[in-house]
C-alpha positions in Angstrom: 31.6 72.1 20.7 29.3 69.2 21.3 29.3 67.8 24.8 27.8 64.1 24.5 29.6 61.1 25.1 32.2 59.8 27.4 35.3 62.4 28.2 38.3 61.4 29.9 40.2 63.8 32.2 43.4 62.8 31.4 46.4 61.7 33.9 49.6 63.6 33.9 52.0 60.7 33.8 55.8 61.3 35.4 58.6 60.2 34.0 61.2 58.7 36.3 62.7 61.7 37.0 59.5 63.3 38.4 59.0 65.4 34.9 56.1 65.1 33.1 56.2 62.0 30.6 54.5 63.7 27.1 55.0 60.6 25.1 53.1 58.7 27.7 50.2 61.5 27.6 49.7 61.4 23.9 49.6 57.2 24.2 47.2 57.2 26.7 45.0 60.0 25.2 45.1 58.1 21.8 43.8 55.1 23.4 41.2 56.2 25.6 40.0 57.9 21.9 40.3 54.7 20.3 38.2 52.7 22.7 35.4 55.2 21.9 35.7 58.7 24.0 34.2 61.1 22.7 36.8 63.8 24.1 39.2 65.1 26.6 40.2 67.0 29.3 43.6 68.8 30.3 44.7 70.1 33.6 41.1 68.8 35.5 41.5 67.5 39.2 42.7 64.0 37.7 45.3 65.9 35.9 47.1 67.5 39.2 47.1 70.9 37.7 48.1 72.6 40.8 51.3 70.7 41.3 52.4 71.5 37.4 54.2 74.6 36.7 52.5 77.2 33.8 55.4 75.6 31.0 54.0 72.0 32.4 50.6 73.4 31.8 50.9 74.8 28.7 52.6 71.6 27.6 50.1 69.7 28.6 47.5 71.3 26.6 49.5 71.3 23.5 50.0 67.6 23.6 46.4 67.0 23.8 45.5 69.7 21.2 47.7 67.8 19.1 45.2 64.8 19.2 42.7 66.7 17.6 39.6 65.3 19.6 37.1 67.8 21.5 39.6 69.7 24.3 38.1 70.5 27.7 40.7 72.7 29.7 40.5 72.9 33.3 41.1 76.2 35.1 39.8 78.7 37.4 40.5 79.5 41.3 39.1 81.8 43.7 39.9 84.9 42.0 37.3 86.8 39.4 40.3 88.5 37.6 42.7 86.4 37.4 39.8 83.2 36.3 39.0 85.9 33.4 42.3 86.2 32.5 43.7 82.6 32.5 40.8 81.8 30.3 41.1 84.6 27.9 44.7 83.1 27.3 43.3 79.5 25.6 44.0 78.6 22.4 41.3 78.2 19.8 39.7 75.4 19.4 39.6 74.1 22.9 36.3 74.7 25.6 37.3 76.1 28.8 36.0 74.3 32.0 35.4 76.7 34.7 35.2 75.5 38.5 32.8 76.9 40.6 35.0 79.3 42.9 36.5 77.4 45.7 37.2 78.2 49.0 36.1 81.5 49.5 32.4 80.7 49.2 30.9 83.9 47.7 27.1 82.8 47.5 24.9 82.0 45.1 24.6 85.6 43.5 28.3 85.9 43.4 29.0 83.0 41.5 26.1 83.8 38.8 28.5 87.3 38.8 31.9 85.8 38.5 30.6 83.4 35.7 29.0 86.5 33.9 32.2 88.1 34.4 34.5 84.9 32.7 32.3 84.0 30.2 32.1 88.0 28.5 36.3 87.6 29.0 36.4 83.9 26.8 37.0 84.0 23.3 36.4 79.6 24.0 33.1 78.1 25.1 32.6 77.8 28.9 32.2 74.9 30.8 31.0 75.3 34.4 32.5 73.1 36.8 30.0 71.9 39.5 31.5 70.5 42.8 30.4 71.5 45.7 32.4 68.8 48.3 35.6 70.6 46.6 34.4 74.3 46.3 32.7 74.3 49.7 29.4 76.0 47.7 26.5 74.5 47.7 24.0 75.9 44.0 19.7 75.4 44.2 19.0 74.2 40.5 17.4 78.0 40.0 21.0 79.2 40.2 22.5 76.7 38.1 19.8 77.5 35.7 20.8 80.8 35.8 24.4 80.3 35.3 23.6 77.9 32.5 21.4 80.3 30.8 24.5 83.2 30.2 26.1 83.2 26.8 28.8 82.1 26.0 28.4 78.9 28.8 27.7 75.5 26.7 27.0 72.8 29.6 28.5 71.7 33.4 30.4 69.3 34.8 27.9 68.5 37.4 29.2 66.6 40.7 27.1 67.5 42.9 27.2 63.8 45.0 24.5 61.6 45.6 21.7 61.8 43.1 18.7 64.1 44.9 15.2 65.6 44.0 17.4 68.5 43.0 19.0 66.6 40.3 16.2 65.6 38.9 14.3 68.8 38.7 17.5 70.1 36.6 17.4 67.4 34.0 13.8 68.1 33.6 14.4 71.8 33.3 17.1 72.3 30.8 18.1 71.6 27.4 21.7 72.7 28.1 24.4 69.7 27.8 24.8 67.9 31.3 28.5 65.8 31.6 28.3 63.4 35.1 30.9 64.3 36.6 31.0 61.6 40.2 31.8 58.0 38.6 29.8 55.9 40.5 26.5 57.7 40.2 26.8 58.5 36.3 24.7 55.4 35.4 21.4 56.7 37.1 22.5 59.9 35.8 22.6 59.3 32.4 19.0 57.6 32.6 18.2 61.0 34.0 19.3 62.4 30.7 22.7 63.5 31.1 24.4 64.0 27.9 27.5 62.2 28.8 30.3 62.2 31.4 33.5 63.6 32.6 35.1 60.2 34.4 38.2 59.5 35.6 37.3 56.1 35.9 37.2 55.9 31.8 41.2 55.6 31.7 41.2 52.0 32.3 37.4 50.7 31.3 36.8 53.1 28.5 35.4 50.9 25.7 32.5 49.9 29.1 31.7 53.7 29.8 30.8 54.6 26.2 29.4 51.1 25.8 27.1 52.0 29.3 26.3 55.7 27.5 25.0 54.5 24.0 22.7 52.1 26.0 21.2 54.6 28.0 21.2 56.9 24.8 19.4 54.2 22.9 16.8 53.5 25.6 18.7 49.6 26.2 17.6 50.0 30.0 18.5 46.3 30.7 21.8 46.7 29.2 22.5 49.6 31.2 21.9 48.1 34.2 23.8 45.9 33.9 27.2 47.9 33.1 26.3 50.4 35.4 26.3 48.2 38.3 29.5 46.7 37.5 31.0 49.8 36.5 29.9 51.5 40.2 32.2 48.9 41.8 35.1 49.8 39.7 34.6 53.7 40.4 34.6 53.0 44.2 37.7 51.0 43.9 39.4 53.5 41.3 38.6 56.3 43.8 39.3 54.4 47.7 42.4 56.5 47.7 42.8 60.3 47.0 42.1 60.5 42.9 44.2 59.9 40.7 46.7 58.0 43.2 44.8 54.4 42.1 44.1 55.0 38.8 48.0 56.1 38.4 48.8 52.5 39.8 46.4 50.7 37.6 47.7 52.1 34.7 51.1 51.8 35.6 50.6 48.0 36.6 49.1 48.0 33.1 52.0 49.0 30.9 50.6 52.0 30.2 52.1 55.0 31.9 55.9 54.9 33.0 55.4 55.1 36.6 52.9 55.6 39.3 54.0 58.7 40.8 51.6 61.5 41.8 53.1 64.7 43.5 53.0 65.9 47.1 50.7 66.3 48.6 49.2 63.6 47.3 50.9 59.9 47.6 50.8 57.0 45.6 48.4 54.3 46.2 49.1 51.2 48.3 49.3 48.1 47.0 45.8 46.5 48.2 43.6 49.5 46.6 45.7 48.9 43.3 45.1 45.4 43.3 41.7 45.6 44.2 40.8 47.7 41.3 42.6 45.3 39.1 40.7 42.3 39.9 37.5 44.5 39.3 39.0 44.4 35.7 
C-alpha cells in the first residue's frame, strides 16, 4: 500500500435512533474520495471506535472496504496479545494502523517489543500510530527509527504536537512513508517531507488539503503558504471541542450526515464552535 496523499479518518455518522447510519458512511467516504483523497481510515479516534460494538466495527470496515480506495484500520490498546490478535483478524486488502500502547506506558524498549510482536502476528501492513498526548509515551526519533525499520511496518501516523528539532531530524533520517497526523501543523510538515496526512479536518475542506499536499509535493512554496495558513485556522476551529464533536456538527449543518450525535462520553458541539468553523468555510 502506498501512503502519500491526503487520508480521511472517517466519521461514524448515527442515525436518529443512535445506530450507526451505513448509508451515510458510504456517502461521505465517496465524497471525501471524489474531492481528491487519496484513502481512508476506519475505526481511528475520529471514528469513536471505543463506543462501537465489534458487529458496529466490523460493519464499519466492510462499508469502507466496499469503496475500494486504500483502507487504514485503526486498532490496538494496551495489551500485546490481544493488539496481535485483533490485527491478525483484518481482512485482506486493508493496512492496519497500530497505536502506540496507551496508558500503561511501557518505555521505549517495550514498545519497539510489542510492535515486533504485532507486526510478525499481521498478515496486513502495519501502520504505527504516533501520539504521545493520547498514549502518555513519549519516542526519541532513534526509537521510532527503530520501530520503523521492523518488517512488515510501512509508515506512522506521526502526531507528535508542535513541530521540534526532533521532527526534523526524523524526516531527514528516513525514507519510510510519514502521514501528519495534528491538522494544524501538517502544512510545515509536509514541507518537511511528509508524505501526506491523516486529517480529520479533510471531511469538510478536502479538495483544499490535497490541493495544499500537491503544492508542497511540487515544490509550489508560495501556494502552500498560502492554503496552509488558512487551513491552520479551520483545524483549530474543527478541533475547539473534543474531536469529532465539531466536525459532526459541520457536517450535519451541511446536509451531509443525518445527525450530529457523538456518544458518551463525548457530547455534541455547541452551537458557537459549529458556527465558527462554518464561517471559516
Amino acid at each position: 500500500m502506498e501512503l502519500h496523499g491526503i487520508f480521511v479518518p472517517l466519521v461514524t455518522p448515527f442515525d436518529a435512533g443512535g445506530g450507526v447510519d451505513i448509508k451515510a458512511l458510504r456517502r461521505l467516504g465517496e465524497s471525501v474520495l471524489g474531492d481528491g483523497a487519496a484513502g481512508l481510515v476506519a475505526l481511528g479516534t475520529t471514528g469513536e471506535p471505543a463506543t462501537l460494538t465489534p458487529a458496529e466495527r466490523a460493519e464499519v470496515v466492510g462499508a469502507c472496504r466496499e469503496l475500494g480506495a486504500p483502507l487504514l484500520v485503526g486498532v490496538g490498546g494496551s495489551s500485546t496479545a490481544a493488539c496481535a490478535a485483533e490485527v491478525a483478524a483484518l481482512p485482506d486488502g486493508v493496512a492496519a494502523m497500530v497505536v502506540v500502547p496507551p496508558y500503561t506506558r511501557p518505555g521505549e524498549a517495550g514498545v519497539v517489543a510489542h510492535f515486533r510482536a504485532v507486526a510478525a502476528a499481521s498478515a496486513v501492513p502495519v501502520v504505527v500510530y504516533h501520539v504521545p498526548y493520547r498514549t502518555g509515551q513519549t519516542l526519541s526519533p532513534a526509537t521510532v527509527l527503530e520501530v520503523l525499520s521492523i518488517p512488515n511496518v510501512i509508515g506512522m501516523k506521526l502526531s507528535d504536537g508542535p513541530i521540534t528539532g526532533d521532527t526534523v531530524a526524523l524526516l531527514g533520517a528516513t525514507d519510510r512513508s510519514i502521514l501528519g497526523g495534528d491538522d494544524a501543523v501538517i502544512s510545515p510538515l509536509l514541507a518537511l517531507g511528509a508524505s501526506g496526512g491523516i486529517l480529520a479536518s479533510a471531511h469538510v475542506a478536502t479538495a483544499s488539503y490535497v490541493a495544499l499536499y500537491e503544492a508542497w509535493r511540487d515544490g509550489d512554496a508560495k501556494a502552500a503558504r498560502g492554503l496552509g495558513g488558512g487551513l491552520a485556522a479551520l483545524s483549530a476551529a474543527l478541533f475547539a471541542e473534543p474531536n469529532p464533536a465539531v466536525i459532526k456538527a459541520v457536517l450535519h449543518a451541511q446536509g451531509r450526515i443525518a445527525t450530529a450525535a457523538v456518544r458518551l462520553p463525548l457530547l455534541p458541539a455547541g452551537d458557537a464552535a459549529r458556527d465558527a468553523a462554518l464561517a471559516l468555510l
